[in-house]
C-alpha positions in Angstrom: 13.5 19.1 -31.3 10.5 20.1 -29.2 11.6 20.4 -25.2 8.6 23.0 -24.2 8.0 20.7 -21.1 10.9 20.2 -19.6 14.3 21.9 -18.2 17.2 19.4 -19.7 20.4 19.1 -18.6 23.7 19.0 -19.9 24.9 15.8 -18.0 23.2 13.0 -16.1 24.0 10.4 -13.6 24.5 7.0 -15.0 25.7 3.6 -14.3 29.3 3.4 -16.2 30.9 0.2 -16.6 34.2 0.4 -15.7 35.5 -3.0 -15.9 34.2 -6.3 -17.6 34.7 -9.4 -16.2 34.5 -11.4 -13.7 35.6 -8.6 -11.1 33.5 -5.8 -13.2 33.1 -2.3 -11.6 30.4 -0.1 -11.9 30.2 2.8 -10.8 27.9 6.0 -10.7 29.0 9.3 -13.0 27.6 12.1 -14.9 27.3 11.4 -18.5 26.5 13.9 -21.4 22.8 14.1 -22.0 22.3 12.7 -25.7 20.1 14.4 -28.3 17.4 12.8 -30.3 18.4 12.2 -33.8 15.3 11.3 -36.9 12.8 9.2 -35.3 13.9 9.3 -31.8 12.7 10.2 -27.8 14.5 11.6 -25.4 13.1 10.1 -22.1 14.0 11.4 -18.6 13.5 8.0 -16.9 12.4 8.1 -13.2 13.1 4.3 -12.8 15.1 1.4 -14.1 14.8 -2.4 -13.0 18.0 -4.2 -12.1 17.7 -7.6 -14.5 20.5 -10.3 -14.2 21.1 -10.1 -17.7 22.9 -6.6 -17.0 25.1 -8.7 -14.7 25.5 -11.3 -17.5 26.6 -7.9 -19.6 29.1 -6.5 -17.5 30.4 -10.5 -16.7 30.7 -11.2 -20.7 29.7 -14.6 -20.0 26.8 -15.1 -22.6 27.1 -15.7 -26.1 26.7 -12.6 -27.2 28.8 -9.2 -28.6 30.2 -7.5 -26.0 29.4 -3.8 -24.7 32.9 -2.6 -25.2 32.8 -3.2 -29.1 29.9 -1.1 -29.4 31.4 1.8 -27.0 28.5 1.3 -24.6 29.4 1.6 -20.9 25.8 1.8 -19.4 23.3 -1.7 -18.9 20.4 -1.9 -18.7 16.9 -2.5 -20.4 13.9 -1.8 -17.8 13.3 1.7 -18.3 10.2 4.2 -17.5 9.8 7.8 -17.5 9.0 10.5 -19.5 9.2 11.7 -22.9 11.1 15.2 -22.7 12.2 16.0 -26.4 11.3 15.2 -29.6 13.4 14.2 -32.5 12.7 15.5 -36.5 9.6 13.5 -37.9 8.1 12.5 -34.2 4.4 13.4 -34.8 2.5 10.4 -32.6 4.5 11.2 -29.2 4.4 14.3 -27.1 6.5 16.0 -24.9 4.9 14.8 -21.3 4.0 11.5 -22.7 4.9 8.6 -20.3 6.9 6.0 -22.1 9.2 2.3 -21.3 12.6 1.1 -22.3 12.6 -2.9 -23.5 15.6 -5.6 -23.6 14.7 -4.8 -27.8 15.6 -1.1 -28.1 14.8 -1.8 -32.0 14.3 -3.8 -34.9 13.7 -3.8 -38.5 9.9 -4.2 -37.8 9.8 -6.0 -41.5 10.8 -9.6 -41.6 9.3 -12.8 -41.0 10.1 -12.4 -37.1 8.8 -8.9 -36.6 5.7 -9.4 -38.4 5.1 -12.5 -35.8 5.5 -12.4 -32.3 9.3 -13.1 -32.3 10.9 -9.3 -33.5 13.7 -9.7 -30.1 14.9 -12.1 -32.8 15.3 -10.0 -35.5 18.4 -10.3 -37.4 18.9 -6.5 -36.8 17.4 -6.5 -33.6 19.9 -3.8 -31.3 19.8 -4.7 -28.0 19.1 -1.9 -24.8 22.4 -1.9 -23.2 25.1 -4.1 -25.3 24.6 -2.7 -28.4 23.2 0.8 -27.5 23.8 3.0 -23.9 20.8 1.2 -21.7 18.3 2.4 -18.7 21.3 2.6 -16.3 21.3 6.2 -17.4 18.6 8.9 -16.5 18.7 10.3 -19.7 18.1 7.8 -23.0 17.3 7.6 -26.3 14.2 5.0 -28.0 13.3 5.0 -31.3 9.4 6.3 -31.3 8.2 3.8 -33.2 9.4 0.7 -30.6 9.1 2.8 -27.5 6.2 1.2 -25.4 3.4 3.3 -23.8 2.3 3.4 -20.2 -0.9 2.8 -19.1 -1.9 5.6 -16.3 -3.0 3.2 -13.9 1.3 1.9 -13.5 3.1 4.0 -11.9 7.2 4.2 -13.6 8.8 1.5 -10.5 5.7 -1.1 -11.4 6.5 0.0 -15.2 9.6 -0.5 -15.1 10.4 -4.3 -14.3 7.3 -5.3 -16.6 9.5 -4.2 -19.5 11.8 -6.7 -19.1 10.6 -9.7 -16.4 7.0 -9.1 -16.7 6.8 -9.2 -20.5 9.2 -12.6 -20.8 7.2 -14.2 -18.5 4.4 -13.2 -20.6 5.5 -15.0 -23.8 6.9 -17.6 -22.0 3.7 -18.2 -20.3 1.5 -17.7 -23.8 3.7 -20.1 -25.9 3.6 -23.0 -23.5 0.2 -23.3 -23.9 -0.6 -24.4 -20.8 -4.5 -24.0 -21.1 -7.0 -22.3 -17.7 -7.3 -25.0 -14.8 -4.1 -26.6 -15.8 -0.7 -26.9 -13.9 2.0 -24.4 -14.0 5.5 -25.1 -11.8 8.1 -21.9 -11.7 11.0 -22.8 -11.0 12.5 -19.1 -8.9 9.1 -18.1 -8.3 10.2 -15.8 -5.5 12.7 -13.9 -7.9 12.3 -11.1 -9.8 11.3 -12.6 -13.0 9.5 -15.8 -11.5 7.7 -13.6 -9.1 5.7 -11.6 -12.2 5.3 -15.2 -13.6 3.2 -16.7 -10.5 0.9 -13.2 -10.8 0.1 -13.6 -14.7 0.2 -17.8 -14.9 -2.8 -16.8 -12.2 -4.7 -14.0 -14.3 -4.1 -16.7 -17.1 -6.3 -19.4 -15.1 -3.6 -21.8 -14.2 -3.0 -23.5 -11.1 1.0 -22.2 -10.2 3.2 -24.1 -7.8 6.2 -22.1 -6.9 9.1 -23.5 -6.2 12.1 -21.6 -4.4 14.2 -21.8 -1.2 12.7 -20.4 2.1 10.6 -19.0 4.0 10.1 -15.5 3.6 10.3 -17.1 -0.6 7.4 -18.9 0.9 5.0 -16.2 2.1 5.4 -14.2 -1.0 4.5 -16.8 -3.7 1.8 -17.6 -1.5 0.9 -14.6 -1.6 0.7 -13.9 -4.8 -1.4 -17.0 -5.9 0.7 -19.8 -5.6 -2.1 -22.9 -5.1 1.3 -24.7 -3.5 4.6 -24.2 -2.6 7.7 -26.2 -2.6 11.0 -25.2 -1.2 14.3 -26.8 -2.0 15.6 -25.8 1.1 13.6 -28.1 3.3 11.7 -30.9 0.8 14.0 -34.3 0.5 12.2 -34.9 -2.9 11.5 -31.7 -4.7 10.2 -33.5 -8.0 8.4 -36.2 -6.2 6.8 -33.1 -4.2 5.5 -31.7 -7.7 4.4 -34.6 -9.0 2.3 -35.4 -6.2 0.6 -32.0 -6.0 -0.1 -32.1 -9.9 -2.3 -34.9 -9.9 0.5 -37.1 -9.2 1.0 -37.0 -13.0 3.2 -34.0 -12.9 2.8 -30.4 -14.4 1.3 -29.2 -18.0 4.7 -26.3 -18.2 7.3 -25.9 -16.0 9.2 -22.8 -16.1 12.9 -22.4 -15.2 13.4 -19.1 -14.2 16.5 -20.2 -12.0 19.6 -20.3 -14.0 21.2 -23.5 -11.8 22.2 -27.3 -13.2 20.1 -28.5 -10.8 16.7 -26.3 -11.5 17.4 -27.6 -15.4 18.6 -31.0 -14.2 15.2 -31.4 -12.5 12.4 -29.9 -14.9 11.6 -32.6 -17.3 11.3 -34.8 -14.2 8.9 -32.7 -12.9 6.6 -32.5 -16.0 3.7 -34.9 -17.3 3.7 -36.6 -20.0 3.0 -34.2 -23.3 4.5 -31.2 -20.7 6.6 -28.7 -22.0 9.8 -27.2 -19.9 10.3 -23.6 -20.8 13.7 -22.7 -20.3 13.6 -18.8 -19.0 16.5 -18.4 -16.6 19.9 -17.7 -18.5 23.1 -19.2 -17.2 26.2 -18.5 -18.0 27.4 -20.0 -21.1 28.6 -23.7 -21.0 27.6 -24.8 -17.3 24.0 -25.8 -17.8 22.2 -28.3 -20.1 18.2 -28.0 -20.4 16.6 -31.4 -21.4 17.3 -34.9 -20.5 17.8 -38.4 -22.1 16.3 -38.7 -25.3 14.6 -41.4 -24.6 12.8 -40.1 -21.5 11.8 -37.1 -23.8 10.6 -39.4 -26.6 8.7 -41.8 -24.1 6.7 -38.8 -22.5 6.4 -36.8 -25.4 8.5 -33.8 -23.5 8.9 -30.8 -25.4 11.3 -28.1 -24.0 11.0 -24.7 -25.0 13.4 -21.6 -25.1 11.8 -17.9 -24.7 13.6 -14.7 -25.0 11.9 -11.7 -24.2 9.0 -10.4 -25.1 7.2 -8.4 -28.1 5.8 -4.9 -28.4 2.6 -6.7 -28.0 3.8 -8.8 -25.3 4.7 -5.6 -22.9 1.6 -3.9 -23.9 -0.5 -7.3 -23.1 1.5 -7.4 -19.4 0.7 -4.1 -18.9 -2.6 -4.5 -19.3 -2.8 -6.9 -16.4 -0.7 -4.7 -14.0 -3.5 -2.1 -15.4 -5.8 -4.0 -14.1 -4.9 -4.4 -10.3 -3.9 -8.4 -11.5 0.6 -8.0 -12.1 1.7 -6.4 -8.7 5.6 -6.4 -9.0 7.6 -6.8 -5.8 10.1 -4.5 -5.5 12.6 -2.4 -3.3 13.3 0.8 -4.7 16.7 2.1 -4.6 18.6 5.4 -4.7 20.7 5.8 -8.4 23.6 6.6 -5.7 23.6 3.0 -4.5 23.1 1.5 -7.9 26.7 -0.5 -7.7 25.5 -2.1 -4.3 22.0 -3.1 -5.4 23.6 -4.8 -8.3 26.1 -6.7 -5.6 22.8 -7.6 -4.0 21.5 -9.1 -7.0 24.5 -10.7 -8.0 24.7 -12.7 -4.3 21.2 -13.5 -4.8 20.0 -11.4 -2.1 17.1 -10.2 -3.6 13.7 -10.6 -2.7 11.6 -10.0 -6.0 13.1 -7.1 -7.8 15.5 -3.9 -7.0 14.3 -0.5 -8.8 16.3 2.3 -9.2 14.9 5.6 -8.3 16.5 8.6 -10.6 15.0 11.5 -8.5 16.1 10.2 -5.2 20.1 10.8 -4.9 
């Protein structure tokens, strides 16, 4: 194990679960700092995105294993910082190297899915933060081979998010096929995953309409490159709104990065015919439906769309546009000390693109 860079630690702060459920706790502690085993980094991470799904972790409201029966007590999966120790048989990373943390900490990288675009699939996908200790703590381990480089030109808080929000924007955006000049509709488009998705639906070539509540919501997709902007707050009609600013025939994709019944309940209404909903946003299991009456699907040819997250490639191909001055994120950075109240803000939906935490500021 090579550490010729950098001073380590014993222990680390961290986010540590202390409660599941509904009223979960989280609070901030020191942890041990873990070494690299075969095959592995140790990063020092400078910065860490806040993503609902961490709050969907610590809830235990999604479909999926939960932390406790893996032993893990720390969320999340936006990570970015620095490569600080090497484990046996590391030869194409360095000590000093900047590297990112994904929603995928790893997969088989052999199967039909990984040798597509679709390894967050994986059968033996592990997952940053349920199934292994996630970006919640300053210290963490990646596997080399699925631990995504950094481009100089993002700094660690732009880095960070784009692991996460950026990239599934990214490949929700590229399989929709929503072609240059053509109509886009984000459903959240002020939030922190719909925000990334108005910035690269533009760098794509497509006309966005964001669609949120409020003003300040307003000025930032606007901003951004929204051609239009409807808010839900003050439009009577917000799928009549849509359909007349697409041509009056409706949008090529819309994009549900808003978890609610009615931002679902709405989407196929506001698509043309041959439009595809992408379903991005991920509520809590059993209160939402995507889709609508067969019928109305069959009649206009709807197709609607689930997306994950995204691939190696994808975070590579996002961070090319943040590379090149075109993927901005919004964010608010935020002390690891108040970690537990910026995930309260999230939680409320007080959050104005996205909250990233800062490791070296206490």
């Amino acid at each position: 194990m090579s550490t010729s860079v950098h001073s380590i630690p014993p222990t680390c702060k961290a986010g540590v679960v202390k409660r599941h459920g509904q009223a979960f706790e989280l609070a901030v502690e020191e942890v041990p700092v873990p070494q690299p085993g075969p095959g592995q980094l140790l990063l020092k991470l400078n910065a860490t995105g806040i993503c609902y799904s961490d709050i969907h972790y610590m809830l235990e409201d999604l479909p999926l294993p939960r932390m406790g029966d893996y032993g893990v007590r720390s969320p999340g999966h936006e990570g970015a910082g620095v490569v600080v120790a090497l484990g046996e048989g590391v030869t194409d990373w360095n000590v000093g190297d900047r590297g990112g943390v994904k929603p995928t900490w790893d997969t088989c990288m052999s199967c039909e899915l990984c040798l597509s675009t679709l390894e967050c699939h994986c059968a033996r996908a592990i997952s940053t933060g349920l199934n292994v200790p996630g970006t919640y703590q300053e210290y963490i381990l990646s596997p080399a081979k699925y631990t995504t480089r950094i481009p100089p030109e993002v700094d660690d808080f732009a880095a960070g998010p784009i692991m996460c929000s950026g990239s599934t924007m990214y490949r929700s955006l590229a399989e929709s096929a929503v072609k240059p000049g053509e109509w886009a509709a984000i459903i959240g488009a002020g939030g922190g995953v719909g925000h990334m998705g108005v910035q690269l639906a533009k760098a794509m070539g497509m006309r966005v309409i964001g669609v949120d509540g409020g003003t300040d919501k307003q000025a930032l997709c606007l901003q951004l490159g929204c051609e239009a902007y409807v808010d839900f707050q003050a439009t009577k009609n917000i799928v009549d709104e849509v359909v007349r600013i697409a041509d009056g025939k409706g949008a090529h994709g819309v994009f549900v990065t808003a978890t609610s019944p009615s931002a679902y309940a709405a989407a196929t209404r506001m698509a043309r015919i041959g439009g595809r909903i992408m379903c991005v946003g991920m509520p809590p299991l059993g209160t939402t439906i995507a889709g609508d009456d067969p019928m109305y699907l069959i009649l206009r040819n709807l197709k609607v769309v689930g997306t994950l997250t995204g691939s190696l490639r994808d975070t590579s191909d996002a961070l090319a546009f943040a590379a090149r001055g075109l993927l901005n994120p919004i964010y608010e950075r935020v002390p690891i000390d108040r970690l537990p109240e910026a995930v309260s803000r999230l939680r409320a939906g007080n959050v104005r693109g996205r909250l990233v935490v800062d490791f070296n500021s206490g």
